[in-house]
Each structure stands twice: as structure tokens, then as C-alpha cells.
N, C-alpha and C positions, 0 to 999 in steps of 0.2 A: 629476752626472747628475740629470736631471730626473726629480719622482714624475709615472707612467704609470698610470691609471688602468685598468680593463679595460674600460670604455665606450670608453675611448681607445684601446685595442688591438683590439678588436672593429671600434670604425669606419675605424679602418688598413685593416683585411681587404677590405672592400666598398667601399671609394671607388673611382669607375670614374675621369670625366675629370681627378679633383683632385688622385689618388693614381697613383702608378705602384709597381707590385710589380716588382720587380726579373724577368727573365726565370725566371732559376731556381730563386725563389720564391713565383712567380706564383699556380701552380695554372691551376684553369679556371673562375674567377671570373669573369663578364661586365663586359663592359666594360674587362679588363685591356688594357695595348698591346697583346700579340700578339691578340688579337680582333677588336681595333677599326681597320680596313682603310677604305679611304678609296677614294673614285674623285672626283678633283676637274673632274671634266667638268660642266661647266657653271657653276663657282665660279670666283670672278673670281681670277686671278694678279696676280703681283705687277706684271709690266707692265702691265696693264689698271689697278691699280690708280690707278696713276702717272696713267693719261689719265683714267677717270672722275673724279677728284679733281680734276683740273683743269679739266674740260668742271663740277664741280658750283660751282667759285669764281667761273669765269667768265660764269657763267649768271646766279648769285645777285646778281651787281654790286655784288660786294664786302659780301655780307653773310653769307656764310663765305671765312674763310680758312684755307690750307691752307700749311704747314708742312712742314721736317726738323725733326723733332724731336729724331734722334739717326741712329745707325748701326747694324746689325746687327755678329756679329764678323768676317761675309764683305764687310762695308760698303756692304751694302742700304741705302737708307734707309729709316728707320722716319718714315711719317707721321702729322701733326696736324692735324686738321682741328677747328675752333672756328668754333660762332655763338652767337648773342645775345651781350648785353651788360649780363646783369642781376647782380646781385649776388647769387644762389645757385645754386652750380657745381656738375655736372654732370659726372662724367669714366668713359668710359665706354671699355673695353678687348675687342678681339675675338684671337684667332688666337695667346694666349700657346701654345695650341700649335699645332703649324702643319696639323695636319688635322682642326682644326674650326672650318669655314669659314662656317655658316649667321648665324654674327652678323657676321660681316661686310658679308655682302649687306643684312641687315638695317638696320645701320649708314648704308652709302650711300643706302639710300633713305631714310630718316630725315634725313641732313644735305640728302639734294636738297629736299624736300617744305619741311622749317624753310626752307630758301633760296631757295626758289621763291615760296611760297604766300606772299599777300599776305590770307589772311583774318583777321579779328579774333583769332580763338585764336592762329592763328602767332605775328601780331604782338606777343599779349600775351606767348607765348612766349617770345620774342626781347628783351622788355622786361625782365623778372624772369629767366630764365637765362639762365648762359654753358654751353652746351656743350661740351665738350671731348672728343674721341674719336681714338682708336688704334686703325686699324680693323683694320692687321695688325704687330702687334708684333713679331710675328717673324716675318720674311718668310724667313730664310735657312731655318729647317722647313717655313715655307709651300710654298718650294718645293721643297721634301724629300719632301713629301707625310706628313711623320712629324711626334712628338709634340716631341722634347728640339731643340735650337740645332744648332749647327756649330763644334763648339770644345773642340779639345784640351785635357787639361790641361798641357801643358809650355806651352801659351798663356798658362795661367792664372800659371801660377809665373813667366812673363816679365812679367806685369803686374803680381804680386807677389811681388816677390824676400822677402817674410816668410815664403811660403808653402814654399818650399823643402823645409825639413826638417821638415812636417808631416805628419800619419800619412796622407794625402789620397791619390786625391780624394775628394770628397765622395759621400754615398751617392743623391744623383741625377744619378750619371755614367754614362753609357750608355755602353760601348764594347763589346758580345759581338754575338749572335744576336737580339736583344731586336727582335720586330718586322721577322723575318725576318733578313736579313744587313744592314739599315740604319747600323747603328752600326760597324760591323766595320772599315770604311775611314774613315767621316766619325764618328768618337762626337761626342757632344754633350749638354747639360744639361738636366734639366726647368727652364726658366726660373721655373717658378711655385712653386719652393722656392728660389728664390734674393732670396727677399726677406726683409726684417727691422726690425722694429717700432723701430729707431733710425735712423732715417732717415740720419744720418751715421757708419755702421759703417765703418768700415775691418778688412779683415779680418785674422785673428791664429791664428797656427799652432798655438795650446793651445785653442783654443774651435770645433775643425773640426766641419761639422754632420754626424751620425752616424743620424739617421734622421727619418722626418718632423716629430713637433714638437718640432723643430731650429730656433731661425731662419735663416735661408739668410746672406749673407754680400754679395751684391751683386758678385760675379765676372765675371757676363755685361753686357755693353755694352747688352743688351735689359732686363733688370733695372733695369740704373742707369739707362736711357732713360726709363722711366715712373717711378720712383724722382724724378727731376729735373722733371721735368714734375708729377709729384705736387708737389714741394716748393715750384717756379715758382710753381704756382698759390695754394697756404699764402701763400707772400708776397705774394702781389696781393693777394687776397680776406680771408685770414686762416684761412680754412680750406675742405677742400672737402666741401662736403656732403654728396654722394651721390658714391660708387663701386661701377661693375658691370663685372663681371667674367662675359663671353661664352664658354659652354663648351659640350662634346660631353659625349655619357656615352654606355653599353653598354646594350643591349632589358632594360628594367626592367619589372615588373606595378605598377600601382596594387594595395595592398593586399589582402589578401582576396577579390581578383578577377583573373581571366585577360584584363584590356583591360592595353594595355602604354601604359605612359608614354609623352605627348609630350614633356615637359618637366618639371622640377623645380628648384627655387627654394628660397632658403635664406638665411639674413643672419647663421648662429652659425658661425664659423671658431676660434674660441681661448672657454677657460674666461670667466667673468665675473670681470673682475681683483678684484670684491671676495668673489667666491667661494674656498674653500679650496682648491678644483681649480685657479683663475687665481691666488693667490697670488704669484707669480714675476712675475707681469704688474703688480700693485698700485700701481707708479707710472704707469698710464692710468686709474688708476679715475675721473679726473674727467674724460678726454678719453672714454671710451669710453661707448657708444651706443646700446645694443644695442635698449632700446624703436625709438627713430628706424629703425633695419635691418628691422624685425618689420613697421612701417607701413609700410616701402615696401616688404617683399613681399607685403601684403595691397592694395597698391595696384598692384603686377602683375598679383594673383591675379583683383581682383575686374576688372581689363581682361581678359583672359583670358574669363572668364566670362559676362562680357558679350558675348561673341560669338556663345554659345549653344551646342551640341551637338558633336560630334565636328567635329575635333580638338582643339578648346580646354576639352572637357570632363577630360580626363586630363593632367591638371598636378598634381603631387604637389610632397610637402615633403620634401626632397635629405636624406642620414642628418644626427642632428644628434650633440651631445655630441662635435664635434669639437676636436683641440688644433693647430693650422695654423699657426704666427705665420710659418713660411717662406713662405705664399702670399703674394699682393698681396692677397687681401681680406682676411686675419688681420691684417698688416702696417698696413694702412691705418683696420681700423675699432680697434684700439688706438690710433690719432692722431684720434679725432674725426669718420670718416667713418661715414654709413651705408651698409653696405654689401649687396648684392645680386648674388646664385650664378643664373648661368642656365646649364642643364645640358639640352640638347635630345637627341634619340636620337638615337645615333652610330651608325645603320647606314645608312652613306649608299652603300656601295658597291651597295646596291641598290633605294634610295629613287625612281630616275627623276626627272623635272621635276617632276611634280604633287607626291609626298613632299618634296622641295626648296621648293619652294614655300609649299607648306603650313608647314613646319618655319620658313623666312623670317620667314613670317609671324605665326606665334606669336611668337617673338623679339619684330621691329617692333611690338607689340600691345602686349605687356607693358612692352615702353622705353617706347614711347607714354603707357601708363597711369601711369607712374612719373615722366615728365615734365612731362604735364598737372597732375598732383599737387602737385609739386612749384610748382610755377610758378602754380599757382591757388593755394596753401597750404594744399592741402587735405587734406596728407598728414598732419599732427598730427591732424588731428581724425578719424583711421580707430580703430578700435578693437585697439588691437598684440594682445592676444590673441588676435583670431581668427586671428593667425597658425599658432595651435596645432590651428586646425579646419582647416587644407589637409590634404587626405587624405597619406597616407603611402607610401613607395614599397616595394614586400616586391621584397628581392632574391633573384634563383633562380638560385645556381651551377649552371653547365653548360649556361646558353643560348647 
């Protein structure tokens, strides 16, 4: 069993989109599932997504391409859409749950504008990165309108007859009232604990994951989908640069004050392998990154900022002192990745078009900033500390 710190139990408590409290542990913490209610009117589905992806390949003339990347467990396909051709990659993930949809929109306009635009920056864009994006990961929750996949576990133990006579399932397995009566007929997994800092885990009946800083196991077809496409890209490149990971969160306050978060940002998911806390982690200490994570969220923060006065004035720093090696961004920045948390307010079921929009566009702002960065190389030369001046986000049970 793993040593749990109390920063580490404390930030279990308050994680809205990254964590999930089991329903009957929940409480009435913001941002837990049962809070977080969705209304996907005006967010693109999964059919839509299939055409706009196509109408953005056939536009660009062939300067994004568009992909199966893999399958959902209901055998959705999960798509890939890639531009440029530069030699530092870019992989960017929206919809690992399936009702938090504002990066996605974001996403599409992004790949349309790099495919479109013929000005100088694009171009140079296009020269120096490969983009690589997932706009909706899991489509089978996407259109669930909920947070976990579509998938049994007697699924699970037919894809791993190991799993059998393990003490299982796993403890992000949805099947009760969680989220109303969602799970009751369809259960399904939080895909974003089912990843794991050994890229080629094969999973094993004595090492079942038993709470979040767990590593996950690679069970779901949507896990292993970006898992492989993660790996794809290692072998072309050698390794991938930057990873973000597109999320929702629950009505949070900027610190000390009653303005509520638009968004919040963050690059620490696991202890620092060479710290006492990462210990267990210690064979990443030379792949892992975490300056390079801190510069590119100060190169979202200061896009953001750049835009001037509300809404892009309340962007906070997401809890940190976290231990995550289950998520895709714990997973990925132990292999060498920088990685970056965007967590915008999940309360869309009464945002309208203008809040939608607005939220969009925060999102597209900050990718923006992180790409131009990137691609100019401008991002080593930010100062990683001031990642420690992003104001902080005070969380208020019972919103």
C-alpha cells in the first residue's frame, strides 16, 4: 500500500472535474457528479462531429488530417485530427468525460483557423508543430451526457480472463444512483483513472487499483486509444512535448473574493519523483518535467490576460499537492511530457449561448497562447515561477 500524505487526502476531498467521489461519499462538495448537470444544446455531438472534421480536412487541402484513431467500448469511433509538420508535438485531449464539452468547440476552431489561415504565424505554426488532437475521447459518455464510459465489468474480465478472481472492480466503477439513475442500467468507468505511468501495463489481479493515487490499468478501449496514439507519437518524434488535457469543474471563487472562476490551470498531477512524497515514482526522475509544465501554464495564463478584463481576468491555479499517476496527465508528464489541466466552470446547464461562448473562448485563448509559445520557443524563456503568482481558487462546499 501506498504512503498518503494529508495534503493528499485533503486534495482527494475538493477535486471537482479530475476526481469523482463515489455517490455515497460524496457529500455536497461543488463540483462532485451529482452537481455537475449538463445541457448539451448547442455542443457539437458526436454525429456533427464526424461532419465538421471532415468539412475541416477537406477545406484545409490536405493540411490537417483526420483520422480513427481507435474505438469506444460501444464502437464509436474516436477521432484524430493532426496539423503541421514540425518536429515539436502538441497533443491535445477534450471530452475524457463526456459532459464537458467547451474544449471541444474550442479544439475545432483551432484546427479550422491552423488549416485555413495562410498568414505568416500560421504558417510558421505549421512549420515547427505537429498538432495532434482528440477532440472527443469518449464519445460513448459524450453521448451519455455523463462523466464515466459505457462498460461493464463482466466486459472487463472477457478482455482479461487474469481479472477473474480479482477482488474488482475497480474503485472508479460507476454502477448505483451516481448522477441520478445514469449508471443503474449502462455503469461505466471514469476513463481518466484508467491510465498508468508504464505505458505497457498489462493488467494483473494482485495490483487492482483501490483508490485514486492508484495507477489505473488500461481496461477501457478509450484509455488504450490515447495511450497508443500517446506511444505512436514517442516513436515518430521521440517524444511528445506538450500534453492538455480539456476539463469542466464545479462554481469555484477566486481566493479571498466572491468573483467565481472562469477557468483554472495547473501542470502538478503526481509528487516530484525526486521528492520523498514521489519516491515510488523515482525511475522518471530524468524523464519528468515539471519546470517545462509550470512555463506552459504561465504561457496560457499570460494569454488569458492578455485579453484584458472579465472574463479572462478570473483564471486561477487548480489545487495543487496532487498524487494522480491514474489520470492521463500524471501518466504522461512522468514519461517526459509537459503537461497542462484546463478546468473551465461546469455549470453549463445554465450558461446560455453568450456563457458558452465566452467559456469557448477562454479555452481557444489559452491553447493559442501555449502554441504560439511553443512554436516561437518562447516558452523556456518565461519565468516557471511566476507560475506560483496565479491567484488561487478558495473552494466553498454547498455551492
Amino acid at each position: 500500500m501506498k504512503k498518503r500524505n494529508l495534503l493528499t487526502v485533503l486534495s482527494t476531498i475538493v477535486l471537482s472535474a479530475s476526481i469523482v467521489i463515489p455517490a455515497s461519499a460524496a457529500g455536497n462538495h461543488p463540483g462532485t457528479p451529482e452537481q455537475q448537470t449538463y445541457n448539451s444544446s448547442g455542443f457539437t455531438n458526436y454525429a456533427q462531429l464526424g461532419k465538421k472534421l471532415k468539412k475541416i480536412e477537406r477545406t484545409s487541402n490536405g493540411k490537417v488530417d483526420v483520422s480513427v484513431a481507435g474505438h469506444s467500448n460501444s464502437g464509436r469511433n474516436i477521432y484524430q485530427a493532426r496539423v503541421g509538420d514540425g518536429d515539436r508535438v502538441i497533443m491535445i485531449e477534450s471530452e475524457i468525460h463526456g459532459n464537458e464539452k467547451t474544449g471541444t468547440e474550442a479544439l475545432l476552431n483551432i484546427l479550422q483557423h491552423l488549416g485555413s489561415s495562410n498568414s505568416p504565424q500560421v504558417q510558421k505554426i505549421r512549420e515547427e508543430i505537429t498538432l495532434v488532437a482528440l477532440p472527443k475521447m469518449n464519445p460513448d459518455a459524450s453521448e451519455l451526457e455523463r462523466r464515466g464510459n459505457d462498460m461493464t465489468w463482466a466486459e472487463v474480465v472477457k478482455n482479461f480472463p487474469q481479472l477473474a478472481n480479482s477482488d474488482g472492480p475497480t474503485w472508479n466503477y460507476y454502477t448505483g444512483t451516481l448522477q441520478g439513475d445514469q449508471y443503474a442500467d449502462k455503469p461505466g468507468f471514469d476513463v481518466n483513472r484508467d491510465f498508468n505511468p508504464d505505458l505497457d501495463y498489462v493488467p494483473q489481479a494482485d495490483d487492482i487499483p483501490g483508490a485514486s493515487d492508484d495507477p489505473g490499468w488500461f481496461i477501457t478501449p478509450e484509455a488504450q486509444t490515447v495511450r497508443d496514439v500517446y506511444k505512436g507519437l514517442k516513436q515518430e518524434f521521440g517524444k511528445v512535448d506538450v500534453f492538455v488535457d480539456l476539463h469542466h469543474q464545479g462554481l469555484y471563487y477566486v481566493d479571498g473574493t466572491d468573483e467565481p472562476v472562469t477557468l483554472s490551470l495547473s501542470g502538478q498531477f503526481v509528487p516530484h519523483p525526486s521528492s520523498e512524497e514521489g519516491q515510488e515514482y523515482a525511475e522518471y526522475t530524468d524523464t519528468y518535467n515539471y519546470e517545462f509544465s509550470k512555463q506552459l501554464n504561465v504561457a496560457a495564463y499570460d494569454a488569458l490576460q492578455s485579453m484584458g478584463k472579465s472574463p479572462f481576468d478570473n483564471i486561477t491555479l487548480y489545487s495543487q499537492g496532487l498524487d494522480l499517476p491514474g489520470t492521463a496527465l500524471g501518466s504522461f508528464a512522468l514519461n517526459g511530457s509537459g503537461t497542462v489541466l484546463f478546468e473551465v466552470t461546469g455549470q453549463t446547464q445554465s450558461m446560455g449561448q453568450k456563457k458558452k461562448g465566452m467559456l469557448v473562448k477562454a479555452v481557444e485563448t489559452g491553447l493559442n497562447g501555449i502554441i504560439k509559445g511553443v512554436a516561437e520557443g518562447t516558452v523556456q524563456n518565461l519565468d516557471a515561477d511566476r507560475y506560483y503568482e496565479i491567484p488561487e481558487t478558495s473552494y466553498s462546499p454547498g455551492i
